[in-house]
C-alpha positions in Angstrom: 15.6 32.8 -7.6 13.9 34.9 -5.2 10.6 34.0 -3.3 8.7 36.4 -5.3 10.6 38.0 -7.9 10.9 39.6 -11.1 13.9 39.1 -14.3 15.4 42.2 -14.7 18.9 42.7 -16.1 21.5 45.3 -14.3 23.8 47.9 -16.5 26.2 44.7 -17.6 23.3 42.6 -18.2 22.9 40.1 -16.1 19.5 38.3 -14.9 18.4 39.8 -11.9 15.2 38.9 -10.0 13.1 41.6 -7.5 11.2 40.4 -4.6 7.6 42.3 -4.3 4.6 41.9 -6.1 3.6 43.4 -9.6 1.4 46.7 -8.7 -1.9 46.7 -10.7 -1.1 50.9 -11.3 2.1 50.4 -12.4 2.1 47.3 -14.6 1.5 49.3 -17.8 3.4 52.7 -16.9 6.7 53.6 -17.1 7.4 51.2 -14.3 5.4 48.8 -16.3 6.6 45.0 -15.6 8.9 46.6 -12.2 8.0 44.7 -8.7 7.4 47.4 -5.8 11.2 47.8 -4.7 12.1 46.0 -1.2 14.7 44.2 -2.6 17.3 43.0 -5.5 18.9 39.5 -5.5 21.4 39.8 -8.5 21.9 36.3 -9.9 25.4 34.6 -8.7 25.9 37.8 -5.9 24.8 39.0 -2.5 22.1 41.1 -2.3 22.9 44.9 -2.3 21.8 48.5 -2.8 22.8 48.9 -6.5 20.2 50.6 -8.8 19.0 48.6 -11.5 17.9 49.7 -15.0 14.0 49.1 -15.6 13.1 46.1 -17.9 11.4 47.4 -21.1 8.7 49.9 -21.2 5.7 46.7 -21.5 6.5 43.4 -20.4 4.7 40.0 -20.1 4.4 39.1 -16.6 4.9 35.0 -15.9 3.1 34.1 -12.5 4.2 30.9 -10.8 1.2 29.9 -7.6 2.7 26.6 -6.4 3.7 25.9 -3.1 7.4 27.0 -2.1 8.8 23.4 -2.7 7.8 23.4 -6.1 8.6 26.6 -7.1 12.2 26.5 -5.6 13.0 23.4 -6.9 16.0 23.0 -9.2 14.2 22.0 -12.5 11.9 25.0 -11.6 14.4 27.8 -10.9 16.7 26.2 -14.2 13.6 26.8 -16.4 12.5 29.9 -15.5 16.2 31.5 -15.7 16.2 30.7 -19.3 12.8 31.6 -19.6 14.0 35.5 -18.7 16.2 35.3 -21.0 13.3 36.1 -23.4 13.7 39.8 -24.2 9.9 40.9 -23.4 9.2 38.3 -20.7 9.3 38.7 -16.6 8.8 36.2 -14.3 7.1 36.8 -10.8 6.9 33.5 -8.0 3.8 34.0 -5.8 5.1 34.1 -2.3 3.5 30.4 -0.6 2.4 33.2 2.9 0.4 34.7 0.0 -1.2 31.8 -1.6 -2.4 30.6 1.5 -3.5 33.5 3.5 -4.1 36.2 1.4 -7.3 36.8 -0.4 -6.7 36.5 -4.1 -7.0 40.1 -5.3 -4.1 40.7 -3.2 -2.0 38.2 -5.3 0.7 39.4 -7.5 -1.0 40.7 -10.7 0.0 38.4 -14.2 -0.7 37.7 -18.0 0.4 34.2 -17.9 -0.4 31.8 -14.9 1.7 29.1 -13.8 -0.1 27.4 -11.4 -0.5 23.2 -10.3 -2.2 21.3 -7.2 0.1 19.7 -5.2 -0.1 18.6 -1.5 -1.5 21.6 0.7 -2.3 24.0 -2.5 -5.3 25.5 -2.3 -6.5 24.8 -6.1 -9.9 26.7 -5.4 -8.0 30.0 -4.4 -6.2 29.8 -7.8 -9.3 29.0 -10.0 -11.0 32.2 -8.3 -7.7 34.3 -9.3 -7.6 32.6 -12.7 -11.9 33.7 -13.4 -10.3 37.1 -11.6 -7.8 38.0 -13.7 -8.0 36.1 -17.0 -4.6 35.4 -17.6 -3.3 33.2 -20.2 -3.2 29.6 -18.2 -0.1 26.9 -19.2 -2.0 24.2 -17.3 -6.0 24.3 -17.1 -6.8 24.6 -13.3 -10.0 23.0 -13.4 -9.2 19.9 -15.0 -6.6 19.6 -12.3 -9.7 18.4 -10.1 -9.9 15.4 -12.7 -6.6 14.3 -12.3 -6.8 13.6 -8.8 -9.4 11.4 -9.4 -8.0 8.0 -11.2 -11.8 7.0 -12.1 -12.0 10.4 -14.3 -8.7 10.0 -15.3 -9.3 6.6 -16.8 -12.7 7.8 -18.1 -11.2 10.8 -20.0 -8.4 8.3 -21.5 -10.5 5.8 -23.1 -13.3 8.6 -24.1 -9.6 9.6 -26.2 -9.1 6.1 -27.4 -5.9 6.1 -25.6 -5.3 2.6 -24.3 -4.9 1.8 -20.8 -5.3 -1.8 -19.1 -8.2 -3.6 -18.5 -9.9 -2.2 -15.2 -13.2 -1.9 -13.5 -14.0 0.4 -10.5 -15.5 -0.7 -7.3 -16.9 2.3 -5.6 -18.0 1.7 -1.8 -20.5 4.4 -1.9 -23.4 3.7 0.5 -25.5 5.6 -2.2 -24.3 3.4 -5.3 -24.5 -0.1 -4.0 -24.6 -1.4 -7.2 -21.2 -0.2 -7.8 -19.6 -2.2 -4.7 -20.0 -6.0 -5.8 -17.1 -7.5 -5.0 -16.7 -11.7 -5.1 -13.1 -12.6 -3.9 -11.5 -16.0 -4.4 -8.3 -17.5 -3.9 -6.7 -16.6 -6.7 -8.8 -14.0 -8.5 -11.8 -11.1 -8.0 -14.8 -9.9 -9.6 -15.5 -6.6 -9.5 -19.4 -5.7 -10.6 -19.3 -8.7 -12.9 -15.6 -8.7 -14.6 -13.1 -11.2 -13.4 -9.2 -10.4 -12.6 -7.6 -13.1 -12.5 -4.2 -13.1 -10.0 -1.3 -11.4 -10.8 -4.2 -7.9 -10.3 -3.5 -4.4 -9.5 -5.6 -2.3 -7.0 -5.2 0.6 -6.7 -6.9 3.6 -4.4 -9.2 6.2 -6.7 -7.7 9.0 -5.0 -4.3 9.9 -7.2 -3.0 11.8 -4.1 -2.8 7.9 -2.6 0.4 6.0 -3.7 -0.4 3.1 -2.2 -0.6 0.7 -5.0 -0.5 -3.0 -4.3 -0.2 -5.8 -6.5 -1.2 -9.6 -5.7 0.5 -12.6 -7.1 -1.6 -16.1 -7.5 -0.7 -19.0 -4.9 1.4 -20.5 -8.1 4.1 -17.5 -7.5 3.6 -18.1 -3.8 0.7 -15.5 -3.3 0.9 -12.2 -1.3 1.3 -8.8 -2.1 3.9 -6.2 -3.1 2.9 -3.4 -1.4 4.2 0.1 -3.4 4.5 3.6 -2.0 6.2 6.9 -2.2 10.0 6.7 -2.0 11.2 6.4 1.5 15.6 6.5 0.9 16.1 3.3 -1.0 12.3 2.0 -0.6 9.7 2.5 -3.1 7.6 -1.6 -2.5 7.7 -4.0 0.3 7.2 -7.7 -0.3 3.6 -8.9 2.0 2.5 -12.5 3.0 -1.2 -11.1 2.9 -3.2 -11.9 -0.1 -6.4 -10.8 0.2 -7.7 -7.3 -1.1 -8.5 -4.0 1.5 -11.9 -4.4 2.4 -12.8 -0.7 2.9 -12.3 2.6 0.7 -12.8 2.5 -3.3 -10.4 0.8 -5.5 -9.6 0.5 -9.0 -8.8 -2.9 -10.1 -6.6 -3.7 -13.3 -5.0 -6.6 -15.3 -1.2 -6.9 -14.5 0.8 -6.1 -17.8 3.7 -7.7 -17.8 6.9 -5.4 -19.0 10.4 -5.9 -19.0 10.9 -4.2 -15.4 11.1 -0.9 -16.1 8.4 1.6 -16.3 8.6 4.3 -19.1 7.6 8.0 -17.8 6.9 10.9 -20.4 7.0 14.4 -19.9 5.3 16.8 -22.3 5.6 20.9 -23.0 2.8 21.4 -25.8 1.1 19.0 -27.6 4.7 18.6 -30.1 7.0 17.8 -27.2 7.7 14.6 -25.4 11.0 13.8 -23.2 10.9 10.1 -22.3 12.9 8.4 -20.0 12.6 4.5 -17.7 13.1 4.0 -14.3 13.5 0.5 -12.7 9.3 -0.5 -12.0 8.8 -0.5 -8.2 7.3 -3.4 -8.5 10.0 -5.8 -9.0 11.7 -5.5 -5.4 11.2 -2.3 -4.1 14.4 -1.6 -4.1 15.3 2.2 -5.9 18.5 2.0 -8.0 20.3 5.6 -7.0 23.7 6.9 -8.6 26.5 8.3 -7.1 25.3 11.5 -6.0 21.7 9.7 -4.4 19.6 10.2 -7.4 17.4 7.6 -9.0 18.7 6.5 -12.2 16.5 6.8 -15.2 17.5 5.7 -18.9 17.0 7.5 -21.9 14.0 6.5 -23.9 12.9 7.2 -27.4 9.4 6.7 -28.4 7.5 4.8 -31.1 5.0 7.3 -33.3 1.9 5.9 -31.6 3.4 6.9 -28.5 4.2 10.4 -29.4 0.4 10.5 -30.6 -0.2 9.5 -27.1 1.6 12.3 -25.5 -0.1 14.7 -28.0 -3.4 13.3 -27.0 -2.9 13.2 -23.3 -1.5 16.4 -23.4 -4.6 18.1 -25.4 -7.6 16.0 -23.7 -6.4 17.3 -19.9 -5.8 20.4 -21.5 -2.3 20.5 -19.5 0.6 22.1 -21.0 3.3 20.4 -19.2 2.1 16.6 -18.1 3.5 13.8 -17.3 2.2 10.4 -17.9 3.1 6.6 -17.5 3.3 4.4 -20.1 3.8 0.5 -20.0 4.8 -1.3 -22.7 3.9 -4.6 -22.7 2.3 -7.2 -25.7 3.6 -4.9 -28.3 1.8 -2.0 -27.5 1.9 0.9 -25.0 -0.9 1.4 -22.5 -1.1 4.4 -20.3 -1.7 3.7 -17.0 -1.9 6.9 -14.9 -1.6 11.0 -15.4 0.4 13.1 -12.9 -0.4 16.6 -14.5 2.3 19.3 -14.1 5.4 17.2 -13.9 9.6 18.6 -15.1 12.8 16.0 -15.9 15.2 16.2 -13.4 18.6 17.5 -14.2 18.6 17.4 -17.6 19.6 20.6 -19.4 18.5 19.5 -22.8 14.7 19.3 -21.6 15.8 22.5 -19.4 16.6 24.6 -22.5 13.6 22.9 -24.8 11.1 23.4 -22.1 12.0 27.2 -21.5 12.1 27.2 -25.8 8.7 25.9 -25.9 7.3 27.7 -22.9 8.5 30.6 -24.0 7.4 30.7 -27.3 3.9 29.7 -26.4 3.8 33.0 -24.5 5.0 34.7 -26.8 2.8 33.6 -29.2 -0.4 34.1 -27.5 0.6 37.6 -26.2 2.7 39.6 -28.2 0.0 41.0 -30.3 -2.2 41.5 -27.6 0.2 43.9 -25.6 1.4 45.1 -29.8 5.1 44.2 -28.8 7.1 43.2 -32.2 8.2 39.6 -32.2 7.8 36.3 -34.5 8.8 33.0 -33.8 12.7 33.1 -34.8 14.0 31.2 -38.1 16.9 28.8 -36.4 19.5 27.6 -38.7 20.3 24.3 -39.0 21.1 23.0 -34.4 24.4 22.3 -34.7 25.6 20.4 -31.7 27.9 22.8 -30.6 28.2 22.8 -26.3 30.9 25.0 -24.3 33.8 22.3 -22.3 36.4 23.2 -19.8 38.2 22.5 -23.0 37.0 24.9 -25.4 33.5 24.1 -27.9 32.9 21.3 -29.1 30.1 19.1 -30.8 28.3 17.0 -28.3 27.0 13.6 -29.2 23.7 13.3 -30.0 23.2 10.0 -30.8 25.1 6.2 -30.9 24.6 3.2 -32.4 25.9 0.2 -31.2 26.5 -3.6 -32.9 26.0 -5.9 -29.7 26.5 -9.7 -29.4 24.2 -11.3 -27.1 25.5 -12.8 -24.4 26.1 -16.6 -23.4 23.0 -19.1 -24.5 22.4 -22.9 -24.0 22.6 -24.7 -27.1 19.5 -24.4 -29.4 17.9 -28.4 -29.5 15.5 -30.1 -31.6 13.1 -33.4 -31.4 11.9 -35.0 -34.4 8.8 -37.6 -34.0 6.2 -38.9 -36.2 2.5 -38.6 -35.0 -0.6 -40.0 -36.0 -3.1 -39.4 -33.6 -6.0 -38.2 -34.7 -5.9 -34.9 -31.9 -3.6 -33.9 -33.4 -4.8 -34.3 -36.7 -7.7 -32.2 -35.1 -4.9 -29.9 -33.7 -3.3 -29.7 -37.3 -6.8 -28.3 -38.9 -7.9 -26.2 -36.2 -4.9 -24.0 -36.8 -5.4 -24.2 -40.7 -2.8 -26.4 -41.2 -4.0 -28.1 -44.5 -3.7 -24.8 -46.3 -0.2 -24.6 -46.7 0.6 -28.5 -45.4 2.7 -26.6 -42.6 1.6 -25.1 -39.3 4.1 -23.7 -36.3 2.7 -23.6 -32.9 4.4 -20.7 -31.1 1.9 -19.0 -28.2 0.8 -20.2 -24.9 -2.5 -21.5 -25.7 -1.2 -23.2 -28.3 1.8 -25.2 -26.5 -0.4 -26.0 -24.2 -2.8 -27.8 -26.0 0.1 -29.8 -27.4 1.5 -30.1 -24.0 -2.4 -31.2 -22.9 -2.3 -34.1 -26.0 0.8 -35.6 -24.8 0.0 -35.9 -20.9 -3.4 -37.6 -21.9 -2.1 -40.0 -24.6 1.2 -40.7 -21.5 -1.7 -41.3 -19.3 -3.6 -44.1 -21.5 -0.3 -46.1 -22.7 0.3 -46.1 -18.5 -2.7 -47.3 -17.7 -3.8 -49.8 -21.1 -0.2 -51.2 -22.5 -2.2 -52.6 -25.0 -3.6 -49.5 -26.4 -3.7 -48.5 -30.3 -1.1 -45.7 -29.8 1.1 -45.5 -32.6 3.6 -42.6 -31.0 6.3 -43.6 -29.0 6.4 -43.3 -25.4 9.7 -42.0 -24.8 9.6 -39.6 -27.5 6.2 -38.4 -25.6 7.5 -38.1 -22.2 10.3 -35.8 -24.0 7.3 -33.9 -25.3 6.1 -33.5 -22.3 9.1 -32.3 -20.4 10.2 -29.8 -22.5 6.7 -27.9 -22.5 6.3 -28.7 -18.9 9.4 -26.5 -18.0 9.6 -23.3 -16.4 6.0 -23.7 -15.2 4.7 -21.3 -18.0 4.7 -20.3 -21.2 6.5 -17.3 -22.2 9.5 -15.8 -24.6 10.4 -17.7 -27.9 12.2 -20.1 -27.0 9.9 -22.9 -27.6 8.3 -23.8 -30.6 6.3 -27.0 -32.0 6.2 -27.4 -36.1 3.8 -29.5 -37.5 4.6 -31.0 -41.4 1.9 -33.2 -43.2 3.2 -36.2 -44.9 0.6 -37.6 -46.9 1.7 -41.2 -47.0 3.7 -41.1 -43.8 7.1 -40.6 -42.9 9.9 -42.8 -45.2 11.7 -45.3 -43.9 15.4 -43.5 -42.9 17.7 -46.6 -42.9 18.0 -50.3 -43.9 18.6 -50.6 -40.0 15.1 -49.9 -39.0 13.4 -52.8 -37.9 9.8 -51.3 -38.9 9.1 -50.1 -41.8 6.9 -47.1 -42.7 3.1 -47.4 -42.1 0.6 -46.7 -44.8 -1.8 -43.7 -44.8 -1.3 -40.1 -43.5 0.8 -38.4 -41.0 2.3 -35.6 -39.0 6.0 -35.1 -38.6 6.1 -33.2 -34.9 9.4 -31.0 -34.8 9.9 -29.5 -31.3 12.6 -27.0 -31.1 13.7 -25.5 -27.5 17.0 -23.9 -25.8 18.7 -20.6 -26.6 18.2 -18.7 -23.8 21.1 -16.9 -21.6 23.0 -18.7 -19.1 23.1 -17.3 -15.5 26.8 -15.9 -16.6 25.3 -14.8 -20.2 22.5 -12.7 -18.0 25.3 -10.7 -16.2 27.4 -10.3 -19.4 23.8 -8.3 -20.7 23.4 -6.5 -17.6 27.0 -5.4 -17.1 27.0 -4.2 -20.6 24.2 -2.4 -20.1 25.5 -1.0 -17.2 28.6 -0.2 -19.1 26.8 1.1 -22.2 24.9 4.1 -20.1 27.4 5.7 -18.0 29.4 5.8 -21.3 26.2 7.6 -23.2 24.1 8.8 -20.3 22.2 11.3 -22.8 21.6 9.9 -25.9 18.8 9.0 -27.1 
């Protein structure tokens, strides 16, 4: 694609882009939609001297303003070939010597604008043309302000009800002091009164500042990992230093725990959502690249909340095509930062749907303004049918796979009779008594059964000759499952609590005791089923395996 150019098709028919500019007495003539003529790059071949037939008597001029790395980039120049495929519509690419230094009524004359910040773009220049020429605009220029600014961004999300994590904002503003209270302790901060407790994320306001760092309590060994822009195979670095950046304004947010992967969503209309995952940054810095150097991204499909969210981040920043974050964590999906005008890389589904949508949208809104006869066309039914080195055939859209997990220890169990009276308390707190059964399955929870057992350990080790009815090595067993790992997490762990109203029957003739009177609790503590070291690489070889096999389905 040419630096500034326009689709026009040659006497066989093929694309053809002219470099120039769109001439504001000649848009609606006979040349209407024709660049001034100082040269014709004919798609596939080497420029020549060839006439070209005109495009049609009125056409609807695209404008792309970017800077030249955007606009020549491959998802770019993909889309907008199959976006001049549209019969009525040409597509003109604002030369970046333009942009810059040329006032904006002698920019390249449009109907529909194009146009995104990024790094060096001067985003005032294009609001002026935008309030100049009044074309339709794909992405809203002046919320593009708001996006570089993570405070509005998070303001604007929860003013949508979209939910993001837990934050406050600490704003070193020598004119709002009472917006920079910041109390920092070993293993947390405080933030103008709200507590984040360590693992924490700060990050800079500014959204054109990548560097994110995250900081891990003295129980995971403390420090920092340190995130940035991808530098070759680098996108973290582990650091020893644990205390926060003491100047410049931060952001401050609870750590979600995900699976290690961060999901990123790309919209083209509020209808339209391509999802795909990428290894989080945040694990070991470390970017996972395919054969040909490119980061490797899975597939992803999304739940129906989260295509409401894509609709509504789309809609409230009023950008067209957006990309997003999500995190999934907890069951639920949080949003956790907005990168405006964003494309999938080399995918030529999202090519052909984004250039489908775009083009449509165009369409739609200008075709009766400029009277030229079109409606959105009736498809028949998408029949997977793609072109092969041997022949058509149908592609595969979709697989589903029967899968075996992979190597576990052996599920255990521990039965013991308690009588106690916390956990009696422990039994009724949780509502036990209404159904005579209780299970005990999240952290707060196990650890109050974990807290029982260390304190009634404690008092048979220092009084022998306490009333204690539960037996000490059936305790210390207690204890040692709950103790391990060093935290509670995952389901494999569970504590079942049965009431037995006049105690626990005597099992055998061998016993030498035999059952006490009045109430109690039969404790069942189950534990084990999770994947052996050699079970872990079966799951992430097949994986592996499972999406070079299928690398687009979703």
């Amino acid at each position: 694609m040419s630096e500034a150019g326009g689709e026009g098709r040659d006497q066989s028919g093929n694309l053809t882009f002219v470099v120039g500019c769109v001439d504001e007495d000649h848009r609606g003539s006979e040349e209407g939609g024709r660049m001034k003529n100082e040269g014709v790059m004919r798609k596939g071949e080497e420029e020549d001297d060839k006439d070209y037939d005109s495009p049609p008597e009125r056409q609807i001029v695209v404008g792309i303003c970017s800077m030249m790395k955007k606009s020549k980039s491959k998802p770019m120049t993909q889309i907008m070939e199959r976006l001049c495929k549209f019969e009525y519509i040409t597509v003109v690419i604002f030369p970046e010597e333009v942009i810059l230094n040329q006032p904006v009524d002698k920019w390249p004359l449009c109907d529909c604008l194009v146009s995104f910040h990024s790094k060096g773009f001067p985003l005032d220049k294009a609001v002026e043309y935008a309030k100049l020429r009044n074309p339709l605009l794909i992405n809203d220029l002046n919320m593009q302000y708001y996006i570089q600014d993570r405070r509005e961004v998070y303001r604007i999300l929860q003013e949508e009800g979209i939910d993001l994590p837990r934050y406050a904002v600490l704003t070193r503003d020598p004119d709002r002091p009472e917006e920079c209270n910041l109390v920092e302790g070993e293993d947390h901060v405080e933030v103008n009164g709200e507590v984040f407790p360590k693992p924490f994320v700060e990050k800079p306001v500014s959204a054109e500042d990548h560097n994110v760092y995250v900081y891990y309590p003295t129980s995971a060994g403390g420090g920092s990992q340190r995130l940035f822009r991808k530098i070759g195979s680098r996108s973290s670095v582990y650091s020893p230093e644990s205390c926060v950046r003491k100047t410049g304004s931060y952001i401050y947010e609870e750590f979600m725990p995900t699976d290690g992967t961060d999901v990123k969503v790309y919209t083209v209309g509020p209808d339209y959502a391509h999802a795909e995952a990428r290894k989080s940054p945040a694990l070991d810095g470390k970017v996972e690249r395919d054969s040909e150097g490119k980061e490797i991204r899975y597939p992803v499909m999304l739940s129906a909340m989260e295509k409401l969210v894509a609709r509504k981040v789309c809609l409230a920043f009023k950008q067209t095509v957006c990309g997003f974050d999500l995190l999934r964590a907890n069951g639920h999906s949080f949003v956790c930062d907005v990168n405006g005008f964003s494309f999938v890389k080399n995918s030529m589904k999202y090519y052909d749907d984004c250039a489908k949508v775009l083009g449509n949208i165009v369409m739609r809104e200008l075709a009766p303004q400029f009277h030229i006869p079109w409606s959105i066309p009736l498809e028949a039914e998408d029949i997977p049918i793609v072109p092969t080195t041997s022949g058509t055939m149908m592609e595969l859209r979709c697989v589903i796979a029967i899968i075996r997990h992979g190597d576990r220890t052996p599920k255990q169990k521990m039965k013991m009779e308690v009588r106690h009276p916390l956990f009696f308390a422990l039994f009724e707190k949780y509502g036990g008594y209404k159904s005579g059964k209780l299970k005990l399955k999240k952290p707060k929870q196990l650890q109050e059964v974990l807290d029982i057992a260390r304190l009634l350990l404690a008092e048979l080790g220092q009084h022998t000759d306490c009333e204690i009815e539960e037996k000490k090595g059936k305790l210390e067993q207690l204890k040692t499952v709950l103790e391990m790992y060093g935290h509670f997490s995952g389901i494999n762990r569970k504590v079942q609590l049965t009431y037995l109203p006049n105690g626990q029957p005597k099992a055998s003739s061998e016993e030498e005791e035999g059952p006490k009177e009045g109430p109690s609790l039969l404790l069942v503590l189950k534990w084990g089923g999770e994947l052996t070291p050699a079970g872990r690489v079966q799951a992430e070889e097949l994986g592996r395996a499972f999406r070079c096999m299928y690398p687009g389905g979703q």
